[in-house]
C-alpha positions in Angstrom: 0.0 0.0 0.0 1.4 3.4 -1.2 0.3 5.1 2.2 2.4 2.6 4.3 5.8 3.3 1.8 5.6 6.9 2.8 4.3 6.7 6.0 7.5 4.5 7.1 9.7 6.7 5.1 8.4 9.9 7.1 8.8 7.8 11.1 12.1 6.8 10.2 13.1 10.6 9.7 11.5 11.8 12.4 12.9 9.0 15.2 16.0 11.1 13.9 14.7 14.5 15.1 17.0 15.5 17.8 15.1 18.8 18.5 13.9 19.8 21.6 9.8 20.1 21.7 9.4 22.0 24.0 11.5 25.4 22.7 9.6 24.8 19.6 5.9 24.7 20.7 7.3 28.3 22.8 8.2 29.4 19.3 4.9 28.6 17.7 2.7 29.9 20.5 4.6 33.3 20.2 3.5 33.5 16.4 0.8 35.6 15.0 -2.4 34.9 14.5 -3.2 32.2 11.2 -5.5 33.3 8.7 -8.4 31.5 10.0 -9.0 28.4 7.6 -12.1 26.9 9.4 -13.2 30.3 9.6 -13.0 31.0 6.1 -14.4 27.5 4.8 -17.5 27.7 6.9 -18.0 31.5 5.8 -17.9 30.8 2.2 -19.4 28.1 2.4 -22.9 29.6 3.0 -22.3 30.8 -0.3 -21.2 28.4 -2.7 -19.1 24.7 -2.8 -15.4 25.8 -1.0 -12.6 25.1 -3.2 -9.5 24.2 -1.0 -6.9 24.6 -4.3 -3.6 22.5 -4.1 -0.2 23.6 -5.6 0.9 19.8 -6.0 4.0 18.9 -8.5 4.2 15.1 -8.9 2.3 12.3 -7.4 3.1 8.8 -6.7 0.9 7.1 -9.0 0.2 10.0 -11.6 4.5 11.0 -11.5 5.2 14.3 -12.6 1.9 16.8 -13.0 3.7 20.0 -13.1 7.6 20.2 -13.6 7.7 23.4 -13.7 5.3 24.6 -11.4 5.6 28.6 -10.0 4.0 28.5 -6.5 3.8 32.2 -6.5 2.1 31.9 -10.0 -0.2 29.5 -9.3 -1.6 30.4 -6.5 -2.5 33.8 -7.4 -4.0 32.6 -10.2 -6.1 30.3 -7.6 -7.0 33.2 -5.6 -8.1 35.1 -8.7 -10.3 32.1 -9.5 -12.3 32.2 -6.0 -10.6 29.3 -4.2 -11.5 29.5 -0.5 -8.1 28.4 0.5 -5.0 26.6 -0.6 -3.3 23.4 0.0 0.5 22.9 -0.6 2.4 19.5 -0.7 5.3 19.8 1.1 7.1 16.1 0.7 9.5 16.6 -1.0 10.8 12.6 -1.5 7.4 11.4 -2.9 5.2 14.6 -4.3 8.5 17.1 -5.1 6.7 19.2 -2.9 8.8 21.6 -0.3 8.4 24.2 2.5 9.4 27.0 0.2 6.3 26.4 -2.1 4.3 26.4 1.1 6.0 29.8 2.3 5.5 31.4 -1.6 2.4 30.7 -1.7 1.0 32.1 1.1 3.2 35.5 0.5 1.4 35.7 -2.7 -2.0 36.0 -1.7 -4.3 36.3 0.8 -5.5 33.2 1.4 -5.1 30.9 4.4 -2.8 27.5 3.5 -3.1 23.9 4.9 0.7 22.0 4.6 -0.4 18.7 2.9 1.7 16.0 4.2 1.9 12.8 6.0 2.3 14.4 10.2 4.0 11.5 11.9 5.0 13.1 15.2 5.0 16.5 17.2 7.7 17.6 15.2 5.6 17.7 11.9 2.9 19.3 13.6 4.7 22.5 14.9 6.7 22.8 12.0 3.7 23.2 10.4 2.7 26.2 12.6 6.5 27.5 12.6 6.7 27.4 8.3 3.6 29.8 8.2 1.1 27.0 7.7 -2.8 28.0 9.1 -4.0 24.4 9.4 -2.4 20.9 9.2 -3.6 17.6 7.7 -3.5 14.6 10.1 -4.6 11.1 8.0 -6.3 9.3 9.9 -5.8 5.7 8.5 -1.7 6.7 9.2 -2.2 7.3 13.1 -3.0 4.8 16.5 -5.7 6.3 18.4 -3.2 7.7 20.6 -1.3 9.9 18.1 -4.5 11.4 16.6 -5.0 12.5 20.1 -2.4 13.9 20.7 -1.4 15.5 17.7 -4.9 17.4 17.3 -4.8 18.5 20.7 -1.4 19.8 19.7 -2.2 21.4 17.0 -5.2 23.0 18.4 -2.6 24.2 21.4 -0.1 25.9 18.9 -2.8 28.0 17.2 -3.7 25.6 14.2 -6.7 24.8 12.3 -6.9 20.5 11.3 -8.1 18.9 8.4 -8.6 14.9 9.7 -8.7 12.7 6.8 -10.9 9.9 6.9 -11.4 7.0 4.0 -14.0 5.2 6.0 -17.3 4.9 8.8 -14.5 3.8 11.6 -12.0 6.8 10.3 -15.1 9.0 10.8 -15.7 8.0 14.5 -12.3 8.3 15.1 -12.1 11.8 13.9 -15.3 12.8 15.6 -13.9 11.4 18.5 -10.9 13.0 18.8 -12.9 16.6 18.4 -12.0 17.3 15.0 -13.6 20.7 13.8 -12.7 20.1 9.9 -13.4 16.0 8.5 -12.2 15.1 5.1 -13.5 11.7 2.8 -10.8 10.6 0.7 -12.8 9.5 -2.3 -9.1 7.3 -3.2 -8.9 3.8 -1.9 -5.6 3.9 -0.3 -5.0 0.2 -1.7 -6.2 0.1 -5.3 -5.8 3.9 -5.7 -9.1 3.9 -7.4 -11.6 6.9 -7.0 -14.9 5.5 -5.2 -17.5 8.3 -5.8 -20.0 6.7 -3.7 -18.3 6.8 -0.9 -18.4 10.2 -0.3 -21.9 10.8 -1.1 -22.7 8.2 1.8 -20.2 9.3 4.4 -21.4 13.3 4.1 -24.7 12.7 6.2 -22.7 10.9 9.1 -21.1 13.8 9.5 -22.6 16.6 11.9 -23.6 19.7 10.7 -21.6 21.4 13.1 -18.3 19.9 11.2 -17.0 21.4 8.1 -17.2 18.4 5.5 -14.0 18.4 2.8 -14.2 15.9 0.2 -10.7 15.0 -1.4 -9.5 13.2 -4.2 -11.2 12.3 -7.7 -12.4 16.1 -8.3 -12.9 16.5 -12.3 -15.5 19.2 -13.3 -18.1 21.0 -11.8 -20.4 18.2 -12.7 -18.3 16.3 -9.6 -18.5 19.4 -7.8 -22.6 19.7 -8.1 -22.8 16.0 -6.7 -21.0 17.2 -3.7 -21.9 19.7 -2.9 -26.1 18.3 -2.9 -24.8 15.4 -0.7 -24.0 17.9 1.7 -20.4 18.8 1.3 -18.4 22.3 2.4 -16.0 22.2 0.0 -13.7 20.2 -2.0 -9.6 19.5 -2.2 -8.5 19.8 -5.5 -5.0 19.2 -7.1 -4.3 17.0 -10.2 -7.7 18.3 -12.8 -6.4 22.1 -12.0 -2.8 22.2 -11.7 -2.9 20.6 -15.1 -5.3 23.3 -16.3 -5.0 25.3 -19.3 -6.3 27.8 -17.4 -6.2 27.4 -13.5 -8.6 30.8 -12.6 -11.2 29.3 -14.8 -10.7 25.5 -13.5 -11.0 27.0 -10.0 -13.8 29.1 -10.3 -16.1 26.3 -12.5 -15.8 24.3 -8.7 -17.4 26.8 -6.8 -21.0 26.1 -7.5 -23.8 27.4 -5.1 
């Protein structure tokens, strides 16, 4: 399974982090304020389908999307098109993604950024806040019960927004469980990589109305977008259909249907 490569890849890195936690989570909880990306999703959202637009280079099963991608470009050009917020790979091994596209990015507009990449320990999770990120992804499937914990309370602690990712009914409890303010369905099947539309559509009522509902992966057109968005979904995470674009404003703003 593709998840469980990376996943080992990124624990065996940080079991080499020497750092010392505590100076860090001072550093973080002297920084500004974030840019509010619960806030912002749940606003827009009253208005029209979110779209949380990703600045994503390469992929694991796709390979190289964008080679030569301009994060300052692109995401202006995704702010231009409406998108609610933006997320940026920052795995660099596996995606070609780094922290400088996270950090240009969010110089160039206005909008409020989630780091996209697999958190495996406190480490990843205040780097996150200490890079300039306003909200961090924690996968559910990748986490005990105890890290989840942990790292959302964390996170929440340091001044961060969290995006937990779910892929099925047990993710969802788990998430719900641990408090988690911003759910995500991953329409991808983490073992056959294929895109399972349905699931989605049936996971969105399970999920309280009080919880901003993200659904990832799969994301085409704005005919994908209108099925989402009527089974109840917030907004949607969208990388490969509009980093390939022709035209990124126009891909962007074709999501956000009311």
């Amino acid at each position: 399974m593709y998840l469980d490569k990376i996943v080992q890849s990124h624990r065996e890195d940080a079991s080499r982090d020497q750092r010392i936690l505590d100076d860090l989570v001072s550093q973080a909880r002297a920084m500004s304020s974030t840019r509010g990306f619960g806030d912002r999703l749940v606003r827009d959202s009253h208005e029209h389908l979110c779209v949380i637009a990703e600045i994503k280079r390469k992929s694991p099963s796709k390979g190289v999307l964008h080679a030569h991608l301009d994060a300052a470009q692109i995401a202006s050009s995704y702010e231009q098109g409406g998108a609610s917020c933006l997320s940026v790979l920052t795995d660099e091994r596996f995606f070609g993604g780094s922290v400088e596209d996270l950090q240009v990015a969010r110089a160039s507009t206005s909008l409020p950024v989630i780091r996209k990449d697999f958190t495996v320990s406190e480490f990843d999770v205040v780097d996150a806040r200490l890079m300039g990120a306003d909200c961090v992804l924690l996968i559910a499937a990748a986490l005990t019960e105890d890290e989840l914990v942990r790292f959302h309370d964390l996170a929440v602690h340091i001044g961060l927004d969290v995006l937990v990712e779910t892929h099925d009914e047990n993710e969802l409890d788990r998430a719900l469980n641990v408090g988690a303010s911003i759910v995500g369905v991953n329409q991808r099947d983490l073992i056959t990589f294929e895109v399972d539309h349905a699931r989605a559509e049936r996971m969105a009522s399970l999920i309280p109305p009080t919880v901003a509902r993200v659904a990832e992966s799969g994301v085409r057109d704005a005919s994908d977008a209108r099925r989402l968005r009527d089974a109840g979904y917030d907004a949607v995470l969208v990388g490969e259909s509009i980093v390939t674009s022709s035209d990124p404003v126009v891909a962007v703003r074709d999501l956000r249907v009311a």
